[in-house]
VEXSE-75617 format. One record per residue (C-alpha): residue in one letter; x, y, z. Coordinates in steps of 0.02 Angstrom, whole numbers, plus 50000, padded with zeros to 5 digits. Example, Ala and Ser with C-alpha at 12.3 -4.5 7.8 and 13.67 -1.06 7.14 Angstrom:
<nodes>
A506154977550390;S506844994750357;
</nodes>
This chain:
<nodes>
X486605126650657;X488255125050730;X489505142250756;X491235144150742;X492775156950738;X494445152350688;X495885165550644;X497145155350585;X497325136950532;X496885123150396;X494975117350438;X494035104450332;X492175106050385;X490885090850337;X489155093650387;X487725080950356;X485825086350272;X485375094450438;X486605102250482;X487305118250446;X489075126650512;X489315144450516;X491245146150524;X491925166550576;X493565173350480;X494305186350439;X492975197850463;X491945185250338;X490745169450379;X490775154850302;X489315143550285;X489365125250241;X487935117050192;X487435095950184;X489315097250096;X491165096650134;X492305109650127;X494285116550166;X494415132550235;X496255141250262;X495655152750406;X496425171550432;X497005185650309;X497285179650146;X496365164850176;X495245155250075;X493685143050067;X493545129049943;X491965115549928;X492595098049901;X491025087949891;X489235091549943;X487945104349916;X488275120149956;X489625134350029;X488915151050062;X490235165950120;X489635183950177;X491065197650172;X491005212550308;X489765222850193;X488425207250207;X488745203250019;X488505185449982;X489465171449879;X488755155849843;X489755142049777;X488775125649719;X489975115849599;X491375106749703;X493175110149658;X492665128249664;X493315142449787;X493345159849840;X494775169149926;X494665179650075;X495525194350125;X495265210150223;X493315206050246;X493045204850058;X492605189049968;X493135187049779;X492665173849650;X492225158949655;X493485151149516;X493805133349486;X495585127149598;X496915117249488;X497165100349530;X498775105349622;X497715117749710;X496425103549766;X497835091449817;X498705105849927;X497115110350014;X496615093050076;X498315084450059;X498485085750285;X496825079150293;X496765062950171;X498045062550059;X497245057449877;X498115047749730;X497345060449572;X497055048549419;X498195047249303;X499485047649419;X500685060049509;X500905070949377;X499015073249310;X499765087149218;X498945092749028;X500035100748906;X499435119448853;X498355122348680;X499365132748579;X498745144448453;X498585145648249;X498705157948109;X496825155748120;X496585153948293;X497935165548368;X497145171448507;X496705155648588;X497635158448752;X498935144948817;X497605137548940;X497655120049056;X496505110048937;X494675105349015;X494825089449139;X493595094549271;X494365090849440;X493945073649528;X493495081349723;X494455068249844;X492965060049936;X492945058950121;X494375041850166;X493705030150268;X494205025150443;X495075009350454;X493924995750526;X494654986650653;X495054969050600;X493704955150686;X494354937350726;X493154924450644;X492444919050804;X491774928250947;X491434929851105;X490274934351234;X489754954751237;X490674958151077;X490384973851000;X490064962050849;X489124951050928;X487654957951052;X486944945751159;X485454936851098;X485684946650917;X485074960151014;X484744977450904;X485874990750911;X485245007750954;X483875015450834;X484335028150733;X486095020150665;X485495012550529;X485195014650321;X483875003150345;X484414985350339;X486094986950214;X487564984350307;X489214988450272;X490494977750162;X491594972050308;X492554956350382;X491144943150426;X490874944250600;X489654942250749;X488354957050705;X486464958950750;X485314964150607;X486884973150517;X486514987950645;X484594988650588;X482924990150676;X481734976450658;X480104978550629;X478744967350673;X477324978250715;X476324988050590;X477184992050442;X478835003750469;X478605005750650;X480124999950769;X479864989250887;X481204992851044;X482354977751109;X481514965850977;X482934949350969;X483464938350831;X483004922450876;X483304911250717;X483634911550552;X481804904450488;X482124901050324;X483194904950157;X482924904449976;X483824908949846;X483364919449691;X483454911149524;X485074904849485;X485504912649675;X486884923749614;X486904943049553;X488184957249508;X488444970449651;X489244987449607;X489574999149764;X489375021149708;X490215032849806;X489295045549918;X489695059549792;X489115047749637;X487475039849729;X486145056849708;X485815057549877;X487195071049931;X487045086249866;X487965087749696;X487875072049591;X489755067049507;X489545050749387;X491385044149381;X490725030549484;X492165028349592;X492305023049754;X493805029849881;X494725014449950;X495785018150132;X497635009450117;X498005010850297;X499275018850364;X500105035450278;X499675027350122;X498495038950000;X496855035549982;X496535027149801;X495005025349658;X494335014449616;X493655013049444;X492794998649347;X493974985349431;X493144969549453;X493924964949653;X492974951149727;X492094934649690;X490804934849856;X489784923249763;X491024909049805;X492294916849934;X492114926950089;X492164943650115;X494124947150156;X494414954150351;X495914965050288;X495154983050280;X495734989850102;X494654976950020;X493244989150005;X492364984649827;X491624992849692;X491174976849595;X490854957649656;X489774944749609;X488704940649762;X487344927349828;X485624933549789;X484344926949905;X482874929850037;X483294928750207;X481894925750337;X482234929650512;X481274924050681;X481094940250783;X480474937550968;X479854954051033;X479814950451226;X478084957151327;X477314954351490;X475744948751528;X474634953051623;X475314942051767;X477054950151749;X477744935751665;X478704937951516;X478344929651349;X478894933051181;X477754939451019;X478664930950876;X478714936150680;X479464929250534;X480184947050453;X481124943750249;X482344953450180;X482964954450016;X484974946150059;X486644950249976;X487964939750029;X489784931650030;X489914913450040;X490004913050226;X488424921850257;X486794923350339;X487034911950458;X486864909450662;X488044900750797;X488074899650964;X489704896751069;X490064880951139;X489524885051357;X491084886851472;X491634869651536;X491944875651699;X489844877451713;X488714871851572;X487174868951649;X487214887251693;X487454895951519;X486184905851446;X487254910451270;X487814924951177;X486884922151017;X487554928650857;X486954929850701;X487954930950567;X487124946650446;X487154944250258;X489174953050224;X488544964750110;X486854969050152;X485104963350222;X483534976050145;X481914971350228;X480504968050098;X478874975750121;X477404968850147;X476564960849971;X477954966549866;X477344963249707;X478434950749584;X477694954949420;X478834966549357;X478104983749440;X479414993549556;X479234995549725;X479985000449895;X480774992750015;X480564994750182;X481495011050258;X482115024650127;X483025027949979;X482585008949927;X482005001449776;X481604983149708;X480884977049511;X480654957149554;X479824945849403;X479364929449449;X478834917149588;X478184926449748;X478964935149870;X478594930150039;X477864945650174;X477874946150353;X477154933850448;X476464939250639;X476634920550733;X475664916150899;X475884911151050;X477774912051172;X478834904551292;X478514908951466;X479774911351594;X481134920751502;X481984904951433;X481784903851241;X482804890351160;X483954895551022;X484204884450902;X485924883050809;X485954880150632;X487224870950512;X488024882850380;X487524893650250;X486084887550129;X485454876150235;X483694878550317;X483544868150493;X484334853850407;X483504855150230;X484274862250077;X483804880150024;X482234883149933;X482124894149771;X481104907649731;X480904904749524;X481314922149506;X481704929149303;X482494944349360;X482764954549535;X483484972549517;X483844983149695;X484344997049712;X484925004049889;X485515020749950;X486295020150105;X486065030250288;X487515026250382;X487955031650531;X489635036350628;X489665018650706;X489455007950540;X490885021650478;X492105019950608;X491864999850588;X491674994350414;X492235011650333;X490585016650239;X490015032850227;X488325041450215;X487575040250046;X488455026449978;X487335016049857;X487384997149806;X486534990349634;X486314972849607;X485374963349481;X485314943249484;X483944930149447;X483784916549298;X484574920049146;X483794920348974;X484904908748858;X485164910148686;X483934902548562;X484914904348407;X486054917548314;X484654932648332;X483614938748489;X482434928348566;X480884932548520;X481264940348372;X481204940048175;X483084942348085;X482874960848051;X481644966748211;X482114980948305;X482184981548501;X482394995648596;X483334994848761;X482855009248849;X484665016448967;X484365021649145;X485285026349328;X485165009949378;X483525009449465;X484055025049590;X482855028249730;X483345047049669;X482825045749500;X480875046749480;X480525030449470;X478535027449538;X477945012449627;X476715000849542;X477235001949367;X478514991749271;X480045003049227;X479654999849028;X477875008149071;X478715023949159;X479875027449000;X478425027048893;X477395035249006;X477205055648964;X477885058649141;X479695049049101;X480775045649246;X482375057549256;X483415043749265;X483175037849088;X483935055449022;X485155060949165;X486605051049231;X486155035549110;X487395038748979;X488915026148910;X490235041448967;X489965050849130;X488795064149139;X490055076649168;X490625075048986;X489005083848947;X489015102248940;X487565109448989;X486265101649098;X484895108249256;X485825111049415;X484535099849502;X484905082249467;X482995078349481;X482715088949343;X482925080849154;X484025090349030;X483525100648885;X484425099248708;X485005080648731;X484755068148594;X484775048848639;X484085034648509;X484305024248660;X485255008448627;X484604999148482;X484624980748433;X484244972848265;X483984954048268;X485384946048180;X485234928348080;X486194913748025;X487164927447893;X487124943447995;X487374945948182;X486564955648301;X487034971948304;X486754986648438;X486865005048438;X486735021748539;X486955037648479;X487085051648615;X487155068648507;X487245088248619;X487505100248481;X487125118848602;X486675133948519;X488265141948608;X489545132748520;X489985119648647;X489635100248596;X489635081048666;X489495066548573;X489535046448574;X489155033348455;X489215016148558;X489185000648418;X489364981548458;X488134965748443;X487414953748572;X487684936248548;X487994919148630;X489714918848731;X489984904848832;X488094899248852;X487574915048886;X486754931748791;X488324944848789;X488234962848733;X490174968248662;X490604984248577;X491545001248591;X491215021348660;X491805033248530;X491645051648573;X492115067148584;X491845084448707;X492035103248665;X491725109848839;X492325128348794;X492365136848641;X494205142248694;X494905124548712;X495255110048618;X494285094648624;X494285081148743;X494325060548673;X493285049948743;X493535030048725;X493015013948793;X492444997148798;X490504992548832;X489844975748899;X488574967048982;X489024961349156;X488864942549213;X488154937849366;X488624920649396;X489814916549533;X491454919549411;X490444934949320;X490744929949157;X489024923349118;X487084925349160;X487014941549072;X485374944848984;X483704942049073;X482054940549013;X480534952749022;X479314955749135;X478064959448995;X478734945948854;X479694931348963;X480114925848772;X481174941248730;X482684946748825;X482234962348954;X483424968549071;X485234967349104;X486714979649160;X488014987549058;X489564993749115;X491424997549031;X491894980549060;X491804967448905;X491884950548955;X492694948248779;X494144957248802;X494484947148974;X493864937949122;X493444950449254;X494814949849374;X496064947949260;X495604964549132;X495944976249241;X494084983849260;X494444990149073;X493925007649117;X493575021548991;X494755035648951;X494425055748946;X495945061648863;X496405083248803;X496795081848617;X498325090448616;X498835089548798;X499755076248903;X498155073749028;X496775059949030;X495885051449189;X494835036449203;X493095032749208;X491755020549223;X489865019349249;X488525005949285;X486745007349174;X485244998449174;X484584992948992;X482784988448990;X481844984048832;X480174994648800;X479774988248654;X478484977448747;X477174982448880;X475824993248875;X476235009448765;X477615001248683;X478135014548577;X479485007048396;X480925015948402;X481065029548263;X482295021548134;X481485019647964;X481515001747908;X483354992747832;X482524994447647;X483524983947531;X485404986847439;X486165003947503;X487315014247407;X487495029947459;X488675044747400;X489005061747470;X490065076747550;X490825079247664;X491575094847778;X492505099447942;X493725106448038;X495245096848121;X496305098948275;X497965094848217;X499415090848337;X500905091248308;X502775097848361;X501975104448526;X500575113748425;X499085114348402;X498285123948238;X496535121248130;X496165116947968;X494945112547856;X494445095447764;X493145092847638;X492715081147501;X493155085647308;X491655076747240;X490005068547269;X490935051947299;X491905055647432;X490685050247560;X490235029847508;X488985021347622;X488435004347550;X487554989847625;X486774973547561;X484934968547575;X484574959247748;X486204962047829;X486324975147996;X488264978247961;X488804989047806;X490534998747737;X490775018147745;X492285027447679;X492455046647715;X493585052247594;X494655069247614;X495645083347576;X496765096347674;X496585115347654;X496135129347725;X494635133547864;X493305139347762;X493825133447595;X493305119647491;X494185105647409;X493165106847256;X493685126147252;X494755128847070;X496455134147193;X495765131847386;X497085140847509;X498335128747595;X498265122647784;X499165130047902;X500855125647970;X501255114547814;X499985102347831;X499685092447674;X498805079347589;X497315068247595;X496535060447753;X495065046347766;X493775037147906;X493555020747855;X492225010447936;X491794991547935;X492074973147979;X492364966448135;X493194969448294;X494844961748286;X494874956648458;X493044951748499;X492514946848323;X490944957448342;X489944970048238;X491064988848211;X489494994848104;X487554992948138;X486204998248009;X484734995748132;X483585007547953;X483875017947824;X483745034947948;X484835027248072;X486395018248057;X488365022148142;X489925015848147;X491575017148258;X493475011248249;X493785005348424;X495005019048511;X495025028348372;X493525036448278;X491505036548252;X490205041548123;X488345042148137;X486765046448062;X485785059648133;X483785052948141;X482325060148246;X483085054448395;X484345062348365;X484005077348300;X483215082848465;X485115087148521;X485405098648378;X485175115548456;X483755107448564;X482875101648419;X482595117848341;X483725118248201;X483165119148008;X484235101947966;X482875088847928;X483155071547990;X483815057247907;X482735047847776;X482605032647642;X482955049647498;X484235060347603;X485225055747781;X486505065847855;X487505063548020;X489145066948104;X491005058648113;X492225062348228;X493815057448296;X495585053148248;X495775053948051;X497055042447947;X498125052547859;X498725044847694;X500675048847730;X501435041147896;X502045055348038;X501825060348198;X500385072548158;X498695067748248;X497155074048149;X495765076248285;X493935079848229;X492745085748373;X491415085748251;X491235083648061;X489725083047959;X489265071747790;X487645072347698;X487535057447571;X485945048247498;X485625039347312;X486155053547173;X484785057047050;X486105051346880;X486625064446765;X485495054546604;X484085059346734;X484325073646787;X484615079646604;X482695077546560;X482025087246718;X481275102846666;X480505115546747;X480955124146926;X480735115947107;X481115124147264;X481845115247416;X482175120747606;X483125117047735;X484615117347880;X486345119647896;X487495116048004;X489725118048030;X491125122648120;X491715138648150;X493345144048170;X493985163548236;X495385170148322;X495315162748514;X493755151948470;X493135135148387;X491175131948393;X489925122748309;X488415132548213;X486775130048109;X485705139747979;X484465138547859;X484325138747658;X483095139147518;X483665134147344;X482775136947201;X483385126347046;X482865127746860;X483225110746800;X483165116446602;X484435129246630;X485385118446757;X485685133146863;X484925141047018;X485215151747177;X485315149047350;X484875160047487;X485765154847642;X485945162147826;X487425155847939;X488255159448088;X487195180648090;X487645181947907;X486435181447768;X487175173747583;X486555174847422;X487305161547280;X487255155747136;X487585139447072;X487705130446920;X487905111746862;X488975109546703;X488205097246566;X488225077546616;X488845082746783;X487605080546924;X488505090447052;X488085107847077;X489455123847143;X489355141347160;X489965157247263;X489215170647348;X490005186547452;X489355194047613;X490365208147680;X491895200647674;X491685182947675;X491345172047546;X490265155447538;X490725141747424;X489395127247410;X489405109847294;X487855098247304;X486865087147218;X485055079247199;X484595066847301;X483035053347272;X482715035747353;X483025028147187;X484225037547112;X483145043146991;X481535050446932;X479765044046856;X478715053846761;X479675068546779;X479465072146958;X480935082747031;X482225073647140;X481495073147339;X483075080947404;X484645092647413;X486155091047505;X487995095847482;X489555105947590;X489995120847618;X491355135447671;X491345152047729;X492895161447710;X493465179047754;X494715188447876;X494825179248028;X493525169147988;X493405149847938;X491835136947939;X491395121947847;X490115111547858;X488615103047767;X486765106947710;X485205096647673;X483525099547626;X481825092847567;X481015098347412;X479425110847470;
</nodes>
């Protein structure tokens, strides 16, 4: 623990994991903890975190304050300590602007416009809409620029490829810097017994290099703040690249910088990546460890030590200078070896190359190889006596003593690296203390004709979505990573920090990022083999439905298919965020892509499994969507956050591993229901929009007016289909099927529609993916997304305990949301955070005319609600009891606290159902219909299923939404 007093000034305090400061103000203390933090010392001062862990402040009266989440703060004054609140942006800019002056996304003026109220929602406060602020991340010092050669005692260049000091090192990953004279990338060797340094051990030679597979990968650099080793975890996977100079610090997000694979690493300083292609390879080095015997004469224990090599085109390599004319017989050489440019990882003994994960040597270090073998250390005998050893220079890159490079016949190699640092490699190459690298390379699996490999037109394959293969996130040694997600004991990273948005577009989750979240449903992305008439199509559905009102959800849609030679993954990220039940929603949009990892990056995407070599099995995902452009030239394509009704939106991107565990040992089939034949499905439909317009924002209601106004229908054996969501403007809480339903507010008129399928226009892939008859979604690329809500799913509404059953071959139900189409042209934007539809086969009226007798059914419901300052998302329960001779019944529902008793009736050759029932004040309007996976009956069994809309209306008080149930 470090102590400090300070009575005036601007401090900004960065302590490390073991290190605590204790700063004295004001009559308060101020404790800063593995984090970073800006302090305005004296009365009237204030303390704010920026990045880290933790800030702790005690006021005279030894009251604490804690403040974990950074862009949070307290102010001091007169001993006392008040808050913590969250700073604005302007706020957060102010405080570290002396310090490292930081570009905020979006631009200078990151400014959102303010949510005005309604009629109905009139005492929603003018409020800055919900962008959470981006804390600046430390800037890096300028690294001083390195001639390509050398020269004798060189910083770069120690003599002999001596080791720096111990202690300096994240074991074995360097720095991205200018290629230069280095030893071991500022490493300890170790040549002993495993993990234990060996003092002034030397480089003597490079002994041998092979590459892996096709000897390229993808490399994507996180930020200290976005790595999970620091404290709090942030997922906008950015990293913060130094100009020089007074210029600002900058992020970087999702651009595509460098080709290393083919180029060398740039000298200038700002060209700090976040994305390259790289050389994958093994790099064995000849480490002389020098003794004396038991004569006193010195000899050297030699042994050959591998390590897992990233590199530029220039790199590993060794040279020797040419000895000084003026006496050559005399030169004894400053030896250099030339360090892989991005990073060296030493592998461990018997690291296993079957698919299991294991670690590599040091910490925070991970490696999944599949095929060929890895090579292990290798203790040599015997030494040159004397102190002479004869270093041996070696021609350039690839080329061992003379020979061309051998291969290791490797189908896949995944690391994933966490970094150490130290002040040295900072104050050189700029890279800070947690910093992670990812990279994934090895021999592509290429296409085998227009469906999966491996796989039947029509077969499912799961691709389970992780972090990557972070050190942090619970992954176990000795098991593949498809065995640890269908283990019982799941790794968090396969539920926390793996999503296709950030994970800060969540809103509720464990303050311990080791800890997996509760209420989060994920079907995981989803592939159905495609055939010479259908393509491949993919989906993810990501569905947080809290039993507080907030919400989050995406519906990611695309296919994989043959690009180029190689197995691509294209589609879209639609979604939506209600982070506050006082604010409007936030947009989320983007592309989704696999990412190449061939020298340009545009191809070697898809490689194959560990378990099945036949069927594809790992590859990364990212924003990027080699479809839509070349990397390099597409600008990084990163996502967008954006307030619906405000003038704010920031960037984002993310890097995911997808890994198919559909194969393995305990395998487990995803949960969709099979495709079934012909679909056509009809149904409701009910919501509540966020309507801009003239600087306003106000709510209103939508619903259908019939049982068509939801259409789903798809042909036998294809994976796309059509949806239409038709509907009509009115009031929150009314129906459009309601004899005279109350207008929408602020003059807002007429009918509005979703209307899902076909292709992309730009890619030419899949918009629409029916992967079974319980689980099937849509999107419109930037603009909108629907989705059915199956088991999967259904474990993110209200944590899985709501009455709603899941979708089904009689009944399915799901979500749309996003930007609706209004039918006349304007400047209006319709926003839906979420909507709900119910829709399934309708039992025919001629049917449902012979049914006698009375059934009961059961089941969930589920809206919006809309009051005065709020907008929030509820659920309830029903049971109906129908006499199908009288073709009436009642319903018995509770919603939202209130209970609701109705009756309904269904008019002769009609086989829709309304009715209306009062609870103090509000009243309930429902219209449904019978439901069966044939659309009809035998034998005079009742239909299998209920479903329809609903709205509650009363003073102050609007919902709509849907219900569904099974017959009991």
């Amino acid at each position: 623990m470090v102590r400090a007093a300070a009575s005036r000034g601007r401090l900004r305090i960065s302590t490390s994991s073991n290190l605590e400061i204790v700063l004295s103000t004001a009559g308060s203390e101020v404790r800063v903890i593995a984090a970073s933090a800006v302090i305005q010392a004296g009365a009237g001062g204030s303390a704010t975190l920026l990045a880290g862990q933790r800030m702790i402040l005690r006021d005279a009266g030894g009251r604490e304050t804690e403040v974990r989440r950074p862009g949070f703060g307290v102010s001091i004054a007169g001993g006392g300590v008040t808050g913590p609140e969250r700073r604005s942006r302007d706020a957060m800019t102010t405080a570290v602007d002396s310090f490292a002056p930081v570009q905020r996304p979006g631009g200078p003026s990151d400014t959102t416009g303010d949510l005005l109220g309604s009629p109905l929602n009139s005492r929603i406060q003018p409020v800055r809409p919900p962008l959470p602020p981006l804390p600046p991340l430390p800037s890096p010092s300028t690294p001083p620029v390195t001639p390509a050669g050398f020269s004798p005692g060189d910083l770069g260049s120690p003599r002999a490829g001596q080791v720096g000091p111990s202690g300096t090192s994240g074991f074995g990953f360097g720095a991205p810097g200018a290629n230069r004279g280095t030893s071991s990338i500022d490493t300890q060797n170790r040549t002993g017994a495993e993990d234990t340094e060996v003092a002034g051990a030397q480089i003597g030679n490079i002994a041998g290099y092979a590459r892996l597979g096709q000897g390229t990968g993808r490399v994507r650099r996180f930020a200290p703040g976005a790595s999970g080793a620091l404290g709090t975890r942030s997922d906008d996977s950015v990293v913060s690249v130094a100009q020089g100079g007074s210029a600002p610090a900058t992020r970087v997000v999702g651009a595509f910088q460098l080709r290393l694979a083919d180029e060398t690493l740039p000298t200038t300083p700002s060209n700090t990546f976040y994305d390259a292609t790289a050389r994958l390879g093994v790099v064995t080095l000849q480490v002389d460890t020098p003794l004396r015997d038991e004569n006193g004469l010195l000899t050297f224990r030699k042994a050959q030590v591998p390590r897992i090599s990233i590199a530029d085109a220039a790199t590993p390599r060794t040279e020797r200078p040419e000895p000084p004319a003026t006496d050559p017989s005399g030169f004894s050489g400053a030896y250099g070896y030339f360090g892989s440019a991005i990073g060296e990882i030493g592998l461990r003994d018997a690291t296993p190359a079957d698919g299991r994960v294991a670690r590599l040597s040091g910490e925070d270090g991970l490696i999944m190889a599949a095929g060929g073998t890895l090579p292990s250390r290798t203790e040599l005998t015997g030494g040159l006596e004397g102190g002479v050893f004869q270093f041996v220079t070696l021609p350039p890159y690839g080329v061992d003593r003379g020979g061309t490079p051998t291969e290791i016949a490797a189908q896949v190699v995944i690391v994933d690296k966490i970094t150490a640092s130290s002040e040295r490699i900072f104050a050189e190459r700029g890279i800070q203390p947690g910093e992670r690298f990812f990279a994934i390379g090895g021999t592509s699996l290429a296409p085998s004709g227009p469906g999966l490999p491996g796989r039947a037109p029509g077969q499912v394959t799961r691709f389970a979505i992780s972090d990557g293969l972070n050190p942090r996130g619970g992954f176990r040694e000795g098991e593949t990573v498809e065995q640890q997600f269908n283990s019982s004991s799941r790794p968090v990273a396969f539920s926390r920090f793996n999503s296709f948005r950030p994970e800060e577009s969540f809103v509720a989750g464990p303050a311990d990022p080791r800890t997996a979240p509760i209420g989060r449903g994920d079907t995981q992305l989803l592939a159905v083999s495609g055939s010479a008439t259908t393509p491949t199509a993919a989906l993810r559905g990501e569905v947080e439905v809290t039993g507080a009102g907030p919400s989050s959800v995406s519906v990611s849609v695309g296919g994989i298919a043959p690009y180029q030679g190689s197995l691509v993954l294209s589609g879209s990220t639609v979604g939506t965020v209600r982070r506050s039940t006082q604010e409007t929603s936030l947009a989320l949009r983007s592309s989704l892509g696999s990412l190449g990892t061939d020298a340009a990056g545009t191809g070697a995407h898809v490689f194959p499994s560990a378990s099945d070599p036949a069927q594809a099995g790992y590859f990364a995902v990212g924003t990027q969507d080699i479809r839509r452009g070349a990397p390099g030239s597409d600008g990084g394509q990163p996502g967008t956050i954006e307030v619906v009704g405000g003038s704010g939106s920031a960037p984002f991107g993310f890097t995911r591993l997808a890994t198919n565990v559909g194969v393995g040992p305990g395998a487990q089939p995803p949960s969709a229901l099979s495709q079934g034949g012909d679909a056509a499905l009809r149904g409701f439909a009910a919501g509540i929009v966020e309507s801009v317009g003239g600087g306003a924002v106000s709510l209103h209601g939508v619903s259908t007016s019939g049982p068509g106004g939801v259409t789903i229908d798809r042909s036998s054996g294809s994976n796309e289909f059509t949806a239409r969501v038709g509907l009509s403007s009115h009031a929150a809480g009314d129906l459009a099927s309601n004899p005279a339903p109350a207008p929408a507010p602020n003059g807002v008129t007429g009918r509005q529609a979703l209307i899902f399928g076909g292709r992309d226009t730009q890619t030419g892939q899949p918009t629409t993916a029916w992967v079974g008859q319980s689980t099937f979604g849509a999107v419109v690329p930037g603009q909108a997304a629907m989705v059915s809500v199956d088991r999967d799913l259904l474990a993110g509404i209200v944590a899985g305990g709501s009455a709603m059953p899941p979708s089904d071959e009689h009944l399915a139900w799901g979500l749309f949301l996003g930007d609706l189409v209004n039918d006349a042209p304007g400047a209006r934007r319709d926003h839906v955070n979420l909507g709900f539809w119910v829709a399934g086969r309708p039992v025919d009226p001629g049917t449902l005319s012979t049914l006698r007798g009375t059934s009961v059914y059961a089941g969930g419901m589920i809206g919006t609600v809309a009051e005065p300052g709020t907008i929030r998302t509820a659920t309830g329960n029903f049971t109906q009891n129908w006499d199908f001779g009288a073709r009436s019944g009642t319903l018995a529902a509770a919603f939202d606290g209130r209970s609701y008793g109705v009756n309904a009736t269904m008019p002769a050759g009609a086989a829709a159902f309304t009715g209306t029932g009062v609870s103090n004040g509000r009243q309930m309007s429902v219209q449904g219909g019978f439901f069966d996976a044939t659309g009809t009956t035998t034998a005079g069994r009742p239909p299998a299923a209920v479903g329809g809309a609903f709205g509650i209306a009363g003073s102050g008080y609007g919902a709509n939404g849907i219900f569904a149930g099974t017959r009991r």
